[in-house]
C-alpha positions as CSV (number, residue, x, y, z in Angstrom):
1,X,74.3,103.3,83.1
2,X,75.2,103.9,86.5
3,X,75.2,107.5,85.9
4,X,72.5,109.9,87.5
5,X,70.4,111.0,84.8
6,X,67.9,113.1,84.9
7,X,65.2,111.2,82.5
8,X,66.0,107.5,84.3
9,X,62.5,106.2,84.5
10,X,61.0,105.5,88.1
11,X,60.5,102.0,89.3
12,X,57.3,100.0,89.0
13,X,55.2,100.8,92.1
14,X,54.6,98.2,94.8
15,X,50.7,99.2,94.9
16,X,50.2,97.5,91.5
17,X,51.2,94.1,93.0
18,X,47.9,93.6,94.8
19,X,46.9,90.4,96.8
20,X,44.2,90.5,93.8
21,X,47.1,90.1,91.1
22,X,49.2,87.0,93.2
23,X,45.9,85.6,93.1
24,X,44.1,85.8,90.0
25,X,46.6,86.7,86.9
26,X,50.3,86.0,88.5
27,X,51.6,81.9,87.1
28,X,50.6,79.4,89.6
29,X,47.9,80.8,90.9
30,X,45.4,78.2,89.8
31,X,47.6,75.7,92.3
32,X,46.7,78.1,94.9
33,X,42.9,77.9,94.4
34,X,42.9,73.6,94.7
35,X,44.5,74.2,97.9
36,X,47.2,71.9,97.7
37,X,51.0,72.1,97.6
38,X,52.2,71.7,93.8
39,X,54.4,74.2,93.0
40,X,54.7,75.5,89.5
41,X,56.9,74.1,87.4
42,X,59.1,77.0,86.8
43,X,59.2,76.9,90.7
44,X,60.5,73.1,90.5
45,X,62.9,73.6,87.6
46,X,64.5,76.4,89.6
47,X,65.0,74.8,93.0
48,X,66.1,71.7,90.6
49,X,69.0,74.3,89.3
50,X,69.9,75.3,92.3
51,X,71.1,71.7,93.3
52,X,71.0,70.2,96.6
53,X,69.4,72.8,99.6
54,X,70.4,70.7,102.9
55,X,72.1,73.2,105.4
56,X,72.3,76.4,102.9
57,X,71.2,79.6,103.0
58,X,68.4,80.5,100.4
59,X,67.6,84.2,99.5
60,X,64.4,84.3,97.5
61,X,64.3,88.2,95.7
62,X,60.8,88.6,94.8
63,X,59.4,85.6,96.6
64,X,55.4,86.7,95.9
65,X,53.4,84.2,97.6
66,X,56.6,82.3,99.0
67,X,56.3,79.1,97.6
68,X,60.0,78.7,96.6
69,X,61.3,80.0,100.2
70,X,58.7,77.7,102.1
71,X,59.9,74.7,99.7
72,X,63.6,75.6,99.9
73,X,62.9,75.2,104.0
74,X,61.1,71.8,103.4
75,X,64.1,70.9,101.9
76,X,66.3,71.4,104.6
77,X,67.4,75.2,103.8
78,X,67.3,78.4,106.0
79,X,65.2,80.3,103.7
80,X,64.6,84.5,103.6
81,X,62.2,85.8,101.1
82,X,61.8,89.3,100.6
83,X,59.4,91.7,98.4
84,X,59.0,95.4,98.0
85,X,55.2,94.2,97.8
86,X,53.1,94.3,101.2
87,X,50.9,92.3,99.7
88,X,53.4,89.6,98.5
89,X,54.7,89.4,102.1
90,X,51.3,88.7,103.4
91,X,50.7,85.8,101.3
92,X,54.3,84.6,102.1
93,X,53.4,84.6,105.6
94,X,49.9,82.7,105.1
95,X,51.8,80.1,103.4
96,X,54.4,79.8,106.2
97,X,52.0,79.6,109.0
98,X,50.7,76.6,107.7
99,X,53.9,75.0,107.8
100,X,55.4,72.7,110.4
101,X,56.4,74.0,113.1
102,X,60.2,72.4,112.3
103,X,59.8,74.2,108.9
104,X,58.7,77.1,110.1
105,X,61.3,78.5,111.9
106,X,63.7,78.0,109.1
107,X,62.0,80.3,106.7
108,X,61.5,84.4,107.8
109,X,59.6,86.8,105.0
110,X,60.9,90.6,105.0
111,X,59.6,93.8,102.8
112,X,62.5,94.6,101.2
113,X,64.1,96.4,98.1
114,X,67.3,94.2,95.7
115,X,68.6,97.0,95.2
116,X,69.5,97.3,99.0
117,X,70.0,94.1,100.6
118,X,70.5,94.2,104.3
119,X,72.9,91.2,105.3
120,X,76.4,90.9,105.6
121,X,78.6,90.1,102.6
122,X,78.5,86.2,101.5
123,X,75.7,85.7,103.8
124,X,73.6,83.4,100.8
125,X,74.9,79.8,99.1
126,X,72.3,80.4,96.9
127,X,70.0,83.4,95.4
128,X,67.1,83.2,93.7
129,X,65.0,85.9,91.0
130,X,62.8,84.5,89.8
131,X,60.1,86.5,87.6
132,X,61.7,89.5,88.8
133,X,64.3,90.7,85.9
134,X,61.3,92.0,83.7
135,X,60.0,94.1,86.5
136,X,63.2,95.6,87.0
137,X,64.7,99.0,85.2
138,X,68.2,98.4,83.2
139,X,69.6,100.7,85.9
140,X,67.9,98.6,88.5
141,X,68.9,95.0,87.5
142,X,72.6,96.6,87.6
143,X,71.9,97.9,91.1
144,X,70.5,94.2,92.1
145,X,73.2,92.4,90.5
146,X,75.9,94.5,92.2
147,X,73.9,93.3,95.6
148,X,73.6,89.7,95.0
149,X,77.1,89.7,94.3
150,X,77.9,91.3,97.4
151,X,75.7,88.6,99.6
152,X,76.2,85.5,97.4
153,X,79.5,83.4,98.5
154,X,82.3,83.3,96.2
155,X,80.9,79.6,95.3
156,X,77.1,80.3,95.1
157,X,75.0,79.9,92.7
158,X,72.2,82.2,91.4
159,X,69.2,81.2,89.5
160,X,67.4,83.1,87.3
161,X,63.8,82.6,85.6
162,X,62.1,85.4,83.4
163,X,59.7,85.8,80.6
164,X,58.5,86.6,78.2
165,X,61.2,85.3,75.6
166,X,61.2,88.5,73.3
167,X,62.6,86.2,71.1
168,X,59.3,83.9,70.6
169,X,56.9,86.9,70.5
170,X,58.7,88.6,67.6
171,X,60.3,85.4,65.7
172,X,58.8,82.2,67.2
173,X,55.2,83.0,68.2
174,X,53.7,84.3,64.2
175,X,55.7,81.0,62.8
176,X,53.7,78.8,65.6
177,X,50.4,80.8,64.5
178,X,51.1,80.8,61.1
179,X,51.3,77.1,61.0
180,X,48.9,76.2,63.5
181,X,46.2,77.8,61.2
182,X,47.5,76.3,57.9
183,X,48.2,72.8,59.0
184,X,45.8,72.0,62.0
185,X,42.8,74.1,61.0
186,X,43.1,76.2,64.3
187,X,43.4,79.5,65.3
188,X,45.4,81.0,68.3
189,X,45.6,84.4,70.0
190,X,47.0,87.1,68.5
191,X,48.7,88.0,71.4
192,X,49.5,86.2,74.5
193,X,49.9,89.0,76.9
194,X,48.5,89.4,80.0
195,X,46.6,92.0,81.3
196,X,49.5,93.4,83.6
197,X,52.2,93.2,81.4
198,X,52.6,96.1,79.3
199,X,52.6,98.2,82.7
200,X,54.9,96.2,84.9
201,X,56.8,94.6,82.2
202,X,59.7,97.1,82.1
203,X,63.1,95.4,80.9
204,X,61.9,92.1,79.3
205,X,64.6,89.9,77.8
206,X,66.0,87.7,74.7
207,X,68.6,84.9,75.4
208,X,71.5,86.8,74.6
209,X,70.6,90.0,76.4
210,X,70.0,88.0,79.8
211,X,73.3,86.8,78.8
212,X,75.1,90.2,78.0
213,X,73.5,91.5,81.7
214,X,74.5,88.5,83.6
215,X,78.2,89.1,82.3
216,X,78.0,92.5,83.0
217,X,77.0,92.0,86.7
218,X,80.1,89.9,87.1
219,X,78.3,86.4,86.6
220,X,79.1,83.4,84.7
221,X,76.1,82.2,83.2
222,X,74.4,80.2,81.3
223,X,70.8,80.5,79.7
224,X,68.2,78.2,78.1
225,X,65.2,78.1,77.3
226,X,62.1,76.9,78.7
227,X,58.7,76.6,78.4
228,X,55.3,76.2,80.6
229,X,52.5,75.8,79.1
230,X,49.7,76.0,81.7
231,X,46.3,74.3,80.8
232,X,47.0,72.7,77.5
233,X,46.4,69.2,76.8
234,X,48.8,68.6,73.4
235,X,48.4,65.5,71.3
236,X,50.5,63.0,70.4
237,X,52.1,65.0,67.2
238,X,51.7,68.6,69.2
239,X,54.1,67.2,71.5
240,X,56.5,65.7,68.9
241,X,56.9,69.0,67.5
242,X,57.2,70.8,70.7
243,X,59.8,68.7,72.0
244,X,62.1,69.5,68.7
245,X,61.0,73.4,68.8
246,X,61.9,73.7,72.6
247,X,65.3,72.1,72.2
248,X,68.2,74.1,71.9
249,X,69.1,76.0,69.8
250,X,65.2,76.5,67.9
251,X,64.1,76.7,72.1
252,X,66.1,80.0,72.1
253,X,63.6,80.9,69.5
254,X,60.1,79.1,70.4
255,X,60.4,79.2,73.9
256,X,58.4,81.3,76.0
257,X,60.7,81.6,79.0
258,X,64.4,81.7,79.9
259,X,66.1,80.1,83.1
260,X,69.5,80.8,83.8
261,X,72.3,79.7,86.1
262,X,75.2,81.8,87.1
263,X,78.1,81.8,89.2
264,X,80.5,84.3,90.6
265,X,82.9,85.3,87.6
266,X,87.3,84.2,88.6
267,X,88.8,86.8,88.0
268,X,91.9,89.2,88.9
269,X,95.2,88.4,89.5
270,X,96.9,85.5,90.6
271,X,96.5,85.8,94.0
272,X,93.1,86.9,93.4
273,X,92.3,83.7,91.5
274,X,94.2,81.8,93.7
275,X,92.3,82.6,96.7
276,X,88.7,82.4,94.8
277,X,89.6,78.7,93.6
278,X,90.8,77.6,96.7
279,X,87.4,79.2,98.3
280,X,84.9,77.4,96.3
281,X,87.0,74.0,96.8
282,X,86.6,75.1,100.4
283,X,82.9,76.1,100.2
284,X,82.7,76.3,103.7
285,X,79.3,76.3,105.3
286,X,77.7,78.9,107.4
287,X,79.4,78.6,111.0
288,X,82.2,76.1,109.8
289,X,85.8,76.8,111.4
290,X,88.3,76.9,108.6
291,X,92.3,76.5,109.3
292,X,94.6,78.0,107.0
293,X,98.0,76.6,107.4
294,X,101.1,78.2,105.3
295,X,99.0,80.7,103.9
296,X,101.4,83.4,103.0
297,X,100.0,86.2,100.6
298,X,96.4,86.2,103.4
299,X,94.6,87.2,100.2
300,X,92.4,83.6,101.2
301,X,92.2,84.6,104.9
302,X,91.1,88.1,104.0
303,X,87.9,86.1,101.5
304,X,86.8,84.0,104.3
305,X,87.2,86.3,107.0
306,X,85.0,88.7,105.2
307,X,82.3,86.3,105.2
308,X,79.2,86.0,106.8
309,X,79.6,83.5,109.9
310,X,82.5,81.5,108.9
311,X,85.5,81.3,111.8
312,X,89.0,81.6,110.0
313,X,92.3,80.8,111.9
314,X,95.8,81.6,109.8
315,X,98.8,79.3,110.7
316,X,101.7,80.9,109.6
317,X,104.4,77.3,110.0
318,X,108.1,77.7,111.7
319,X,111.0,78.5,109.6
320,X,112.8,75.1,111.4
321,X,109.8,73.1,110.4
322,X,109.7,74.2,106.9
323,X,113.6,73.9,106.0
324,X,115.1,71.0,107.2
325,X,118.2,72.1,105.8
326,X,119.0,75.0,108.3
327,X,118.1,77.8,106.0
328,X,115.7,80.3,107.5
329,X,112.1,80.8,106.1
330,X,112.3,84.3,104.6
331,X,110.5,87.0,107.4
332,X,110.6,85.0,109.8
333,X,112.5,84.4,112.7
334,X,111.9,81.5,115.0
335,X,110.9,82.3,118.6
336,X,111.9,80.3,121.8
337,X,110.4,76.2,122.0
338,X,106.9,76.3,122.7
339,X,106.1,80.3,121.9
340,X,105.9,79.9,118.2
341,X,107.3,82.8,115.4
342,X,106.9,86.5,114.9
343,X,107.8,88.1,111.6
344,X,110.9,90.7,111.7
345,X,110.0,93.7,113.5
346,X,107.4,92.0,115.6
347,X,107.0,91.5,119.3
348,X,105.1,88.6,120.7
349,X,104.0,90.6,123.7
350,X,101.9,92.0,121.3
351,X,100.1,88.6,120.2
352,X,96.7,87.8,122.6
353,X,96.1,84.4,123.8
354,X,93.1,82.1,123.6
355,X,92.1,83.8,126.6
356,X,92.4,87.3,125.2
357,X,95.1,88.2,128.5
358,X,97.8,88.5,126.1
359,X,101.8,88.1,126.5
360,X,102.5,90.4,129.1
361,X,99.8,92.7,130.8
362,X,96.7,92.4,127.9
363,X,96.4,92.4,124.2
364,X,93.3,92.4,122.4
365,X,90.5,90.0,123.1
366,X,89.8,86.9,120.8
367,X,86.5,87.3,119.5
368,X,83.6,85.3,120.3
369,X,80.9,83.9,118.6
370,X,78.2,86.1,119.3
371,X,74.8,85.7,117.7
372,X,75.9,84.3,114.3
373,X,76.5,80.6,114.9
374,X,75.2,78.1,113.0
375,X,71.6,78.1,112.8
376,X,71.2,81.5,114.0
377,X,69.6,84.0,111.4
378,X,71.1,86.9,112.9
379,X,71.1,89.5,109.6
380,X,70.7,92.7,111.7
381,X,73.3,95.8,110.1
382,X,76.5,96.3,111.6
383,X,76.2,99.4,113.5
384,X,79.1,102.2,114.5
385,X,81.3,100.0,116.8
386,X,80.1,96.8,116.2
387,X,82.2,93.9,115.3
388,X,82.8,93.4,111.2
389,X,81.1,90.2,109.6
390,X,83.3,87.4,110.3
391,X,84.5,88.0,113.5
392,X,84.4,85.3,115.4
393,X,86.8,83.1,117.7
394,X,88.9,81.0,115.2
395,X,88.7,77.1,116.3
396,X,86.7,77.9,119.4
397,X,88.5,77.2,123.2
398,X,87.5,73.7,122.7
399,X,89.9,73.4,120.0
400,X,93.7,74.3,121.2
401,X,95.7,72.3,122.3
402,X,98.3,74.2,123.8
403,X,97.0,77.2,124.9
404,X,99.7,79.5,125.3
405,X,101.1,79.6,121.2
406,X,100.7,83.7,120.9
407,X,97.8,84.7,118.4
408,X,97.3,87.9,116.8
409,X,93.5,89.1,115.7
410,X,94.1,91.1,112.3
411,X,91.5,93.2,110.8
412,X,91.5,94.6,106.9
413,X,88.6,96.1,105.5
414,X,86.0,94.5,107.5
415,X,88.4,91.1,107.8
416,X,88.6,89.0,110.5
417,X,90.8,86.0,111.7
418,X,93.1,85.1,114.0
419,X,96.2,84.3,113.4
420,X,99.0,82.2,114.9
421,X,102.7,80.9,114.5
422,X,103.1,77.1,114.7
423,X,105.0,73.6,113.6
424,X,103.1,71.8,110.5
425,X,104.3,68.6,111.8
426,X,102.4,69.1,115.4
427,X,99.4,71.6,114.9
428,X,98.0,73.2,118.3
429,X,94.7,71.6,117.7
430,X,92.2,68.8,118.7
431,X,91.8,66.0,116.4
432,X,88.3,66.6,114.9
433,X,88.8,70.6,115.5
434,X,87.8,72.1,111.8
435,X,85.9,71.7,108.8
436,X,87.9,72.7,106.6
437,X,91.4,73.0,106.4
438,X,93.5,74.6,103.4
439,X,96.9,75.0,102.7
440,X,98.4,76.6,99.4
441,X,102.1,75.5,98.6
442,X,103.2,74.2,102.3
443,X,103.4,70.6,100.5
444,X,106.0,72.1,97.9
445,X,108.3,73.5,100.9
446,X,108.4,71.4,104.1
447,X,111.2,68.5,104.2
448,X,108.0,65.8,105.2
449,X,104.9,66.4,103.1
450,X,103.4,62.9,104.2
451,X,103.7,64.0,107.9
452,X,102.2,67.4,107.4
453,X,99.5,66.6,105.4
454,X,98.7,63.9,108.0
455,X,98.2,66.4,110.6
456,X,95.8,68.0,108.6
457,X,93.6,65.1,108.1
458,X,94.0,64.7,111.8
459,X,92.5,68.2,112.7
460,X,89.8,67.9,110.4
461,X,86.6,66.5,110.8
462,X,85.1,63.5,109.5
463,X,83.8,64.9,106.9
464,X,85.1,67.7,106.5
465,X,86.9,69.2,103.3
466,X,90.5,69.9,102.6
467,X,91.7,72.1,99.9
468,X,95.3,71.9,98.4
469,X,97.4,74.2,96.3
470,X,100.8,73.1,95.0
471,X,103.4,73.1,91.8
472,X,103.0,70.7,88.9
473,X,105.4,68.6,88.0
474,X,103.7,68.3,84.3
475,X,103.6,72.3,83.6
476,X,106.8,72.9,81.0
477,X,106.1,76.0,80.3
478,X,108.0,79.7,81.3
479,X,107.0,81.4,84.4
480,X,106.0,84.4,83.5
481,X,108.1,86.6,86.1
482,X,111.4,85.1,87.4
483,X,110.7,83.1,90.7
484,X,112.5,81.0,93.1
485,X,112.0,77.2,91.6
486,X,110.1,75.1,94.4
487,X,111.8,72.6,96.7
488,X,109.6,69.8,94.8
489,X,106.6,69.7,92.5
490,X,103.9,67.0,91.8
491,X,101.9,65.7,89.5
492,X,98.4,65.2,89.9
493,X,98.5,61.8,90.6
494,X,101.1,61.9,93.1
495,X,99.4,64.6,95.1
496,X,95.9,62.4,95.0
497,X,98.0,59.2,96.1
498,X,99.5,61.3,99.1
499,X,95.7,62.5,100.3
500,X,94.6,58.8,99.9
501,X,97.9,57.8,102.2
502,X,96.7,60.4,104.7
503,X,93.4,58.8,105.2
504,X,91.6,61.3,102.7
505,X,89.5,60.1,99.6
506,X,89.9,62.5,96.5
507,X,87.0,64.0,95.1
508,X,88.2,66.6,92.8
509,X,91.6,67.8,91.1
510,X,92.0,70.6,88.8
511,X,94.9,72.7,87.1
512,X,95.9,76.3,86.6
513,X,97.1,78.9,84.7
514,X,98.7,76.9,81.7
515,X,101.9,78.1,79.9
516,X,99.9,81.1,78.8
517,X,103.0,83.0,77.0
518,X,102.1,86.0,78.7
519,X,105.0,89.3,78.3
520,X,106.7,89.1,82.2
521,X,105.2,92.5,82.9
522,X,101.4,91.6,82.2
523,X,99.5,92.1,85.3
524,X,96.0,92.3,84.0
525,X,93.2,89.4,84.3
526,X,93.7,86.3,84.0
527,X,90.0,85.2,84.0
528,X,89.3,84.5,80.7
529,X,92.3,82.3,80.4
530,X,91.2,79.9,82.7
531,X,88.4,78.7,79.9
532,X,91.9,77.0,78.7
533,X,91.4,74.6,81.3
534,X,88.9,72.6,79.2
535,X,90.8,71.7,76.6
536,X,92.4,68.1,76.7
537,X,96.2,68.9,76.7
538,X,96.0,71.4,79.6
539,X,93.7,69.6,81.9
540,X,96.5,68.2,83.7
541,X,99.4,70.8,82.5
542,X,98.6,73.7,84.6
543,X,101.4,75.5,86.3
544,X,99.3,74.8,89.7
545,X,97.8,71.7,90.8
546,X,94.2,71.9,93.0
547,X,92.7,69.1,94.3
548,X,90.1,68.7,97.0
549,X,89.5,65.7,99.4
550,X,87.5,65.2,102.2
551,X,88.0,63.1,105.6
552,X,85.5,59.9,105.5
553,X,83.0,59.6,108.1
554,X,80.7,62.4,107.1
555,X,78.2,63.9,104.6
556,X,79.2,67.3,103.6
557,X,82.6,66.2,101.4
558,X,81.0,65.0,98.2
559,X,78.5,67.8,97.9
């Protein structure tokens, strides 16, 4: 599909979306003419879908008049609509200069394709299409997909709406006509197409097709049907029977409309799954400072870093601290009291300081925050020299509290973080210092798991979310590769009564990767498998325990 064929049909053309089509034939339009500021409803189901909008970051693709964009901003979301339409982008613009001034400034409109988005990657919690996927070439909806992915946060959602169900025209609608005429006397349409649609209706859908392109675009979705009927006044017994034909599963056939809701697909390896479940645990907020401690692989640093206004500092922990016992963490080698650990081969001359002067004589600068804090909507194209999304000063200055531990700035494909050396038992930071903290197996390996976990409750703010990754003590199954055993494992009860001990409140705690039988040289994905986790006797039996807590004290932890 991808391919560049010759006969690929060209793309509907921007000067048939006139200000006289938003206005007279495109749904909703007869709210426009009362003047107030109802929505339609496929407008309100879909900012319903897309769950709570306080502090995200909204992209609306195809926004026409703006409505959802200006709502989303109401709602207390930074909001971008955009539209290849000039037209469309007109009326968006009306509609937000009539807004507060408060509101205002949290919603921008921008003539703009899908199939070339221009913001860094995982700049959106939250992307909306609505009415677009109809409009839309196959080759063009893959293009689009491929972009939302790239923008959309490994935890955002994406909400879909289009119509017309070509289910309900072909199956649903003649039945509906049929018996309308033989058992109430009355005759409808023949056809309930509008006077636009056979030329800018290009790609409509059925439920399972939406389905099948979701999937293919790397989404996991769901689809159901809807339906708005706009001007009709039903009876009694018309809305009887409507209510049991729009249910599922006859809605997938007598509805007129389909809304769905998709996610970024887990996928890849372990690591790769790994470091996508511990990221939507984390969900991390534009311009939140997230601390890593014991993260080993840096698969997780190298997600986050690569996002769009998110600070990200890597704690690598001190052999000492982590074996009590004398033996020495492998890689590492400690360095003199107070200067933290380099990995063999390394030089700690070579790690800048908070101040960017380095050990001896310079190092590289720590980066600083630039133009993408929070609340900045700063979406302008990296240009030839310009700093990768992402990079910004890990914890800020305000954070440290010792100054002089050695950092190291580490790039990788556009990936940005800092990274340190340092004692899990005594963190270099300010209590209150990050809003989110994660850690992934440090809990299996240091001699204290009480005391280290209550350090990271201390550096995190209230609040703020923490993310753990550890063993299970109720997985019996084979590994699948042979692996050192871990110094302990819990259940997940125990590791919920060790948050709560630490001042934390559990909100969430999942498993992973059950005793899957796999052959020991399988290294494929393990995606699909993770459906497994639903079933009653592996909910708890995972090999690997996640659970997410948050510090009291604030709002953001049970969103």
């Amino acid at each position: 599909m991808r391919g560049e064929g010759k006969d690929r049909p060209r793309p509907v053309s921007p000067e048939l979306y006139t200000r006289e089509y938003f206005t007279t034939d495109c749904e909703g339009y007869h709210l426009l003419e009362s003047g107030g500021e109802a929505l339609p409803e496929r407008i309100e189901e879909a900012l319903a879908a897309a769950g709570d909008l306080e502090g995200r970051w909204v992209l609306d693709i195809g926004c026409g008049r703006g409505e959802l964009a200006c709502e989303a901003a109401r709602r207390g979301a930074h909001a971008v609509g955009i539209d290849y339409a000039p037209a469309a982008i007109e009326l968006s613009r009306e509609r937000r200069d009539a807004m507060g001034p408060g509101e205002r400034e949290r919603v921008e409109f921008r003539l703009a394709d899908a199939k070339g988005l221009d913001f860094p990657r995982g700049s959106f919690d939250v992307v909306f299409l609505i009415d677009v996927y109809e409009h839309l070439h196959p080759y063009e909806i893959e293009h689009a997909l491929e972009e939302i992915g790239r923008v959309l946060r490994p935890w955002g959602r994406l909400v879909v709406h289009t119509g017309p169900n070509t289910w309900f025209y072909r199956l649903g609608y003649p039945l509906v006509r049929g018996a309308a005429r033989l058992l109430l006397g009355r005759e409808l349409p023949e056809d309930l197409r509008g006077q636009y649609d056979d030329v800018m209706h290009v790609n409509e859908q059925n439920p399972l097709s939406l389905y099948r392109g979701l999937t293919a675009g790397g989404f996991r979705a769901r689809v159901i049907p809807r339906s708005f009927f706009v001007g009709i006044q039903p009876n009694r017994w018309e809305k009887a029977a409507m209510k049991a034909l729009f249910a599922r599963p006859l809605g997938y056939v007598f509805c007129t409309s389909l809304m769905a809701t998709a996610f970024p697909r887990e996928g890849g390896r372990e690591a790769q799954l790994r470091a996508g479940r511990m990221a939507r645990l984390l969900a991390p907020p534009r311009g939140a400072r997230v601390l890593l401690v014991g993260e080993e692989e840096g698969t997780l640093a190298g997600l986050l870093g690569g996002l769009h206004g998110i600070e990200v500092t890597w704690m690598d922990v001190l052999g000492d601290a982590v074996l009590r016992d004398g033996e020495e963490m492998p890689g590492f080698k400690p360095c003199a009291e107070g200067t933290g650990a380099r990995r063999e081969g390394e030089g700690t001359d070579a790690l800048p300081k908070p101040d960017g002067k380095g050990g001896e004589g310079g190092g590289a600068e720590v980066p600083g925050e630039g133009g993408n804090g929070p609340g900045k909507a700063s979406f302008a194209p990296r240009g030839p020299g310009e700093e990768a999304p992402g990079s910004v000063r890990a914890a800020g200055d305000d954070a440290w509290e010792n100054p002089d531990l050695p950092l190291r700035r580490e790039w990788e494909e556009g990936n940005a973080y800092v990274r340190l050396a340092g004692d899990p038992y005594r963190l270099p930071f300010r209590d209150g210092s990050f809003d989110a903290v994660a850690s992934q197996f440090l809990l299996d390996r240091v001699g204290d798991p009480g005391a280290a976990l209550g350090e990271m409750a201390r550096v995190l703010k209230p609040g703020g979310v923490l993310a753990l990754a550890a063993h299970n003590a109720l997985f019996r199954g084979a590994e699948q590769r042979p692996t050192p055993r871990p110094r302990r494992a819990f259940s997940p009860r125990e590791l919920a009564r060790l948050t709560e001990e630490s001042g934390l409140v559990e909100a969430r705690a999942t498993t992973l990767l059950p005793d899957l039988k796999l052959p020991a040289l399988y290294r494929g994905d393990l995606g699909p498998f993770t459906r497994l986790e639903k079933l009653p006797y592996f909910s708890v039996r995972g090999r690997l325990i996640f659970l997410r807590a948050f510090k009291p004290g604030g709002g953001r932890g049970r969103r």
